[in-house]
C-alpha positions in Angstrom: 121.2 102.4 123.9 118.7 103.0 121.1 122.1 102.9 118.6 122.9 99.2 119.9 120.0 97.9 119.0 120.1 99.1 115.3 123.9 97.6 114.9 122.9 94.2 116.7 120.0 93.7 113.8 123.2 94.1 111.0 123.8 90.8 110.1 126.6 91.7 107.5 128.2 94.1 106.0 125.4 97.0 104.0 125.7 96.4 100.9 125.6 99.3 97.7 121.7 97.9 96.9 120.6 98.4 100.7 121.8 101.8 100.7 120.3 102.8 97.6 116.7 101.2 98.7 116.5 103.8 101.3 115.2 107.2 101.2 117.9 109.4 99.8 120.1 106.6 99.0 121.2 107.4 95.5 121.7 110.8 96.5 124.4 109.6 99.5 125.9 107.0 97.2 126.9 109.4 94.7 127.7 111.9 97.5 130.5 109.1 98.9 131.8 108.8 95.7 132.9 112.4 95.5 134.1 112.4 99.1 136.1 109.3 98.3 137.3 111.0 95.6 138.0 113.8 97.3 140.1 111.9 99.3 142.2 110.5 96.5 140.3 107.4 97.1 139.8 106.3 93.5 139.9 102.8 93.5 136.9 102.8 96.3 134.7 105.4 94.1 135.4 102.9 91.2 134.2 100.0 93.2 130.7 101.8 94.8 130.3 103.3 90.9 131.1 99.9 89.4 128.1 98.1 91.5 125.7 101.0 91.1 126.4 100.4 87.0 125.9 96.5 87.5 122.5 97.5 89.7 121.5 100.0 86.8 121.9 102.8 89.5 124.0 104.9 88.0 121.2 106.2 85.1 119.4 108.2 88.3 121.1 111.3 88.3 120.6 114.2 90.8 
């Protein structure tokens, strides 16, 4: 029940800013892009690594 609620205030799709204004956002963006990776999933690493650059997000490393 408590899950529904948080999806019905999501009025879009969660962008690569609003995940990195959370606590430990950074740190799970740049986790993602290895998974993707991982997963032979280049061209959606690029993309998330491309709009963390444009944000400036990418000079926080871990």
């Amino acid at each position: 029940m408590e899950l529904r609620s948080v999806t019905a205030s999501i009025d879009g799709p969660i962008s690569v800013a609003d995940i990195a204004a959370q606590s430990g956002g950074i740190r799970a963006l740049h986790r993602r892009v290895c998974e993707l990776r991982s997963m032979g999933l280049n061209f959606a690493a690029n993309a998330i690594e491309n709009e963390m650059a444009a944000l400036e997000l990418s000079q926080y490393q871990l």
